[in-house]
PALO-39039 format. One record per residue (C-alpha): residue in one letter; x, y, z. Coordinates in Angstrom, 1 decimal. Layout:
<nodes>
+----+--------+--------+--------+
! aa !      x !      y !      z !
+----+--------+--------+--------+
!  a !      X !      Y !      Z !
...
+----+--------+--------+--------+
</nodes>
This chain:
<nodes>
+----+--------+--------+--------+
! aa !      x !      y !      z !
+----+--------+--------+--------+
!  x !   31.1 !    5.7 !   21.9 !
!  x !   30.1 !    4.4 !   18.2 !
!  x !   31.5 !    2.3 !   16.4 !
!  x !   32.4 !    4.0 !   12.8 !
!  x !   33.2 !    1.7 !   10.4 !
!  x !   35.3 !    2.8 !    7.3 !
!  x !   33.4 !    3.6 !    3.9 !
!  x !   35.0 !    1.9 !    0.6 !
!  x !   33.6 !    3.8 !   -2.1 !
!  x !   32.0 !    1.8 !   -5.2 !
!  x !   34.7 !    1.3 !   -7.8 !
!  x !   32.8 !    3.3 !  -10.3 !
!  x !   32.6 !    6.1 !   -8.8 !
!  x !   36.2 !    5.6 !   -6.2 !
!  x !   38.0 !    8.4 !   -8.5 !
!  x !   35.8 !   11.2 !   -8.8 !
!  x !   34.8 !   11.1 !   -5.0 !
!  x !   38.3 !   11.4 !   -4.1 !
!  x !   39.3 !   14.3 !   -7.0 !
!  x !   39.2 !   18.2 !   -6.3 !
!  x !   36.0 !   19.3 !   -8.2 !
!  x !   37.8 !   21.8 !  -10.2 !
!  x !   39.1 !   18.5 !  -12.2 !
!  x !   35.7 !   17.0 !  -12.6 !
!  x !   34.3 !   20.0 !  -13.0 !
!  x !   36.6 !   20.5 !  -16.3 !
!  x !   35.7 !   16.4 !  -17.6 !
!  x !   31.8 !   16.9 !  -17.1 !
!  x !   32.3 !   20.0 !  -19.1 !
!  x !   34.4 !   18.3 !  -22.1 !
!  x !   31.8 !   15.1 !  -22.3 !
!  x !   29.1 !   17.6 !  -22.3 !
!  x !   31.0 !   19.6 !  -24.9 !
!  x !   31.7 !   16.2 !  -27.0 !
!  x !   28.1 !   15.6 !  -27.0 !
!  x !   27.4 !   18.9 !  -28.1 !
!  x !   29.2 !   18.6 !  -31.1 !
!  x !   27.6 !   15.0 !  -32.1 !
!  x !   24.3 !   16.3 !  -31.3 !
!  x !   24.2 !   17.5 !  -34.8 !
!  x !   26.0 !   14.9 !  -36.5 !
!  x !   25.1 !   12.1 !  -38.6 !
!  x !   25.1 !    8.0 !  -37.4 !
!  x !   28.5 !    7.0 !  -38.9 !
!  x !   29.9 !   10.0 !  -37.6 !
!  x !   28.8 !    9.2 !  -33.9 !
!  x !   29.6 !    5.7 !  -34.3 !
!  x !   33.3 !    6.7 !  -35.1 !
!  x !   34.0 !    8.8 !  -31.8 !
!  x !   31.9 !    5.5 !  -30.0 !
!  x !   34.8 !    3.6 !  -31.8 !
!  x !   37.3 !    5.8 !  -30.4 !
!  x !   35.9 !    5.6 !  -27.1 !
!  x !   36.3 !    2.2 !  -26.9 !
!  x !   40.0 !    2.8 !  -27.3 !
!  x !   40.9 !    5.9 !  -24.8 !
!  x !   43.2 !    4.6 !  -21.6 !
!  x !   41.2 !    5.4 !  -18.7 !
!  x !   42.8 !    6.3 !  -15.7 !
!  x !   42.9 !    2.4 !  -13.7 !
!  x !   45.2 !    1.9 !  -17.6 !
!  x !   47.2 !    4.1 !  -17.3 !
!  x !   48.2 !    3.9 !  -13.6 !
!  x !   48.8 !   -0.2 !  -14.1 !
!  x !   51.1 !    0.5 !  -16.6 !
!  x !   52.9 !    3.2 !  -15.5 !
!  x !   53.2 !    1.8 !  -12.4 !
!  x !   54.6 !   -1.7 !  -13.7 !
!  x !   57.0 !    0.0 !  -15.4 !
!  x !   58.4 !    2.1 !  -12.9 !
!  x !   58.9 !   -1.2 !  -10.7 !
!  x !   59.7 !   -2.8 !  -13.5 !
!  x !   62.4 !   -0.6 !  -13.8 !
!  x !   63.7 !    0.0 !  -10.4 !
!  x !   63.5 !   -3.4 !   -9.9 !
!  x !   66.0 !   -3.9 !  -12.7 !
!  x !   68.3 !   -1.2 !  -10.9 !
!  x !   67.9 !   -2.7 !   -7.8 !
!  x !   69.3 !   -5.9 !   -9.1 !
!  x !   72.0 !   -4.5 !  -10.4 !
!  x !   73.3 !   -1.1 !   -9.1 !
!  x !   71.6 !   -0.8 !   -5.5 !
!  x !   69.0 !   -2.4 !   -2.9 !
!  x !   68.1 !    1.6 !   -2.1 !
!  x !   65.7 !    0.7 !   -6.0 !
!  x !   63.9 !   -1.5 !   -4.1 !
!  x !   62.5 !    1.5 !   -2.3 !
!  x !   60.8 !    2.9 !   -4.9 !
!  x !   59.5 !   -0.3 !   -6.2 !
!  x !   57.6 !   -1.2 !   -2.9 !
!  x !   56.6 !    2.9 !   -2.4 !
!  x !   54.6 !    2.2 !   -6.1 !
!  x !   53.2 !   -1.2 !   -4.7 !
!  x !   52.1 !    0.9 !   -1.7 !
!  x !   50.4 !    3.3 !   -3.7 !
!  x !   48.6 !    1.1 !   -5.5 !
!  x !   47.4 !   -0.8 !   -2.7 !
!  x !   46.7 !    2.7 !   -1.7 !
!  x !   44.6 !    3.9 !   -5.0 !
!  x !   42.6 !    0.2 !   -4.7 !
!  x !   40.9 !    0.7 !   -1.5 !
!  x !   40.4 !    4.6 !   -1.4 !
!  x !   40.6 !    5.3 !   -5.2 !
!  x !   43.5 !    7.9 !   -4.9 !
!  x !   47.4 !    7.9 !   -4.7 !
!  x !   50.1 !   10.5 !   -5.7 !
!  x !   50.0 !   10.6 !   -9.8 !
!  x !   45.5 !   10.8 !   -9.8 !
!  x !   45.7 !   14.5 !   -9.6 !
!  x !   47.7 !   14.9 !  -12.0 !
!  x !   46.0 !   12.4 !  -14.3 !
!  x !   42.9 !   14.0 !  -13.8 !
!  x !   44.2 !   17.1 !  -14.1 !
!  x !   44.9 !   16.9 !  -17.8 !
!  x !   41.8 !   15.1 !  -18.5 !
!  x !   41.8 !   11.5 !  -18.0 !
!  x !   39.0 !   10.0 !  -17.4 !
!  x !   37.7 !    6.8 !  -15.4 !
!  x !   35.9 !    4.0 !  -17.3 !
!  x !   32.7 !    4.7 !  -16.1 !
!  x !   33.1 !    8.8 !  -17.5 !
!  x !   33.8 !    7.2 !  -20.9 !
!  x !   31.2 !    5.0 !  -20.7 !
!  x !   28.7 !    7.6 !  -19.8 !
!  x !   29.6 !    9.5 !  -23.0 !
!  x !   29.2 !    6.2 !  -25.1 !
!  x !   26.1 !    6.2 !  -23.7 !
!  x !   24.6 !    9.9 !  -24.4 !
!  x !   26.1 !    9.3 !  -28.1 !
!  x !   23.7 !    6.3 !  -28.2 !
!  x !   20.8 !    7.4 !  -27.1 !
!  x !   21.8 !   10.5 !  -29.4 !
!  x !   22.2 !    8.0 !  -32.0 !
!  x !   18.6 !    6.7 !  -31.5 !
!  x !   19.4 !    3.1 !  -30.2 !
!  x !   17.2 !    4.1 !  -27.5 !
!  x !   13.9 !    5.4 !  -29.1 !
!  x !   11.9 !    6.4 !  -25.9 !
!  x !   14.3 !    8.4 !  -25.0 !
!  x !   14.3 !   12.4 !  -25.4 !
!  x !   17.8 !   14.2 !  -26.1 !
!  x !   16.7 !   17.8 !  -26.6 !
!  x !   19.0 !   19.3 !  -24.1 !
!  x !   22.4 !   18.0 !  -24.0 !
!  x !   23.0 !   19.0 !  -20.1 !
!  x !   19.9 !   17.4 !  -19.0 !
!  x !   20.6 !   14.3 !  -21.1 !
!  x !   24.3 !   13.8 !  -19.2 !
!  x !   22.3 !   14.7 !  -15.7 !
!  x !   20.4 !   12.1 !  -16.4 !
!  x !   22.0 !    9.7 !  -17.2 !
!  x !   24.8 !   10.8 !  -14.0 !
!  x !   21.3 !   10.6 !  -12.3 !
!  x !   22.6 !   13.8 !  -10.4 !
+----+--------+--------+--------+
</nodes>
């Protein structure tokens, strides 16, 4: 009988692997539509949505904080109304521990549902606008699918 050692995905790419494909699905389409639109836009204009980028919560930012504040919180009510808090306080530790190794836990579905993406999603899209941009002159950006593809390297 073999061994069989347990996989832990890359952290780029922990996330997607472990999200239905209907939800990625829906986030390749909306960078691919973003791109679209900037194909035809001038520099300034595509270094303002890079600017933006820079700022969107990806999905690791927004499950830290609202997972600090949840124990945050129950830990407060813990301290003062009951230990029965401190229940939900270690289930969120749990699941974070959880989302670390294997890349999932309870809220990612729904965070991916409505269209958060991970780090690595946004930075793809920085990069397409870029290269769209021409900070990368040897590259060709006729085809906006192709371009995303690769730079997925699907």
């Amino acid at each position: 009988m073999k061994d069989k050692k347990r996989k832990i995905n890359p952290t780029a790419y922990r996330v997607p692997i472990k999200t239905c494909p209907h939800s990625n699905q829906m986030i390749r389409n909306q960078t691919i539509w973003n791109l679209e639109h900037y194909k035809e836009c001038s520099k300034s204009e595509i270094s303002k949505r890079i600017k933006q980028l820079n700022k969107e919560w990806d999905t690791e930012r927004i499950l830290e904080v609202s997972a600090s504040s949840l124990m945050m919180f129950c830990s407060m009510l813990g301290l003062k109304y009951s230990r029965f808090w401190f229940l939900i306080t270690g289930t969120v530790g749990l699941s974070m521990y959880q989302h670390a190794l294997t890349g999932w836990c309870p809220p990612v579905p729904l965070i991916r549902k409505i269209g958060v993406r991970t780090s690595e999603e946004i930075n793809l899209e920085k990069t397409a606008l870029k290269i769209l941009r021409g900070d990368f002159n040897n590259i060709n950006h006729t085809n906006i699918t192709d371009l995303y593809n690769v730079i997925v390297k699907q």
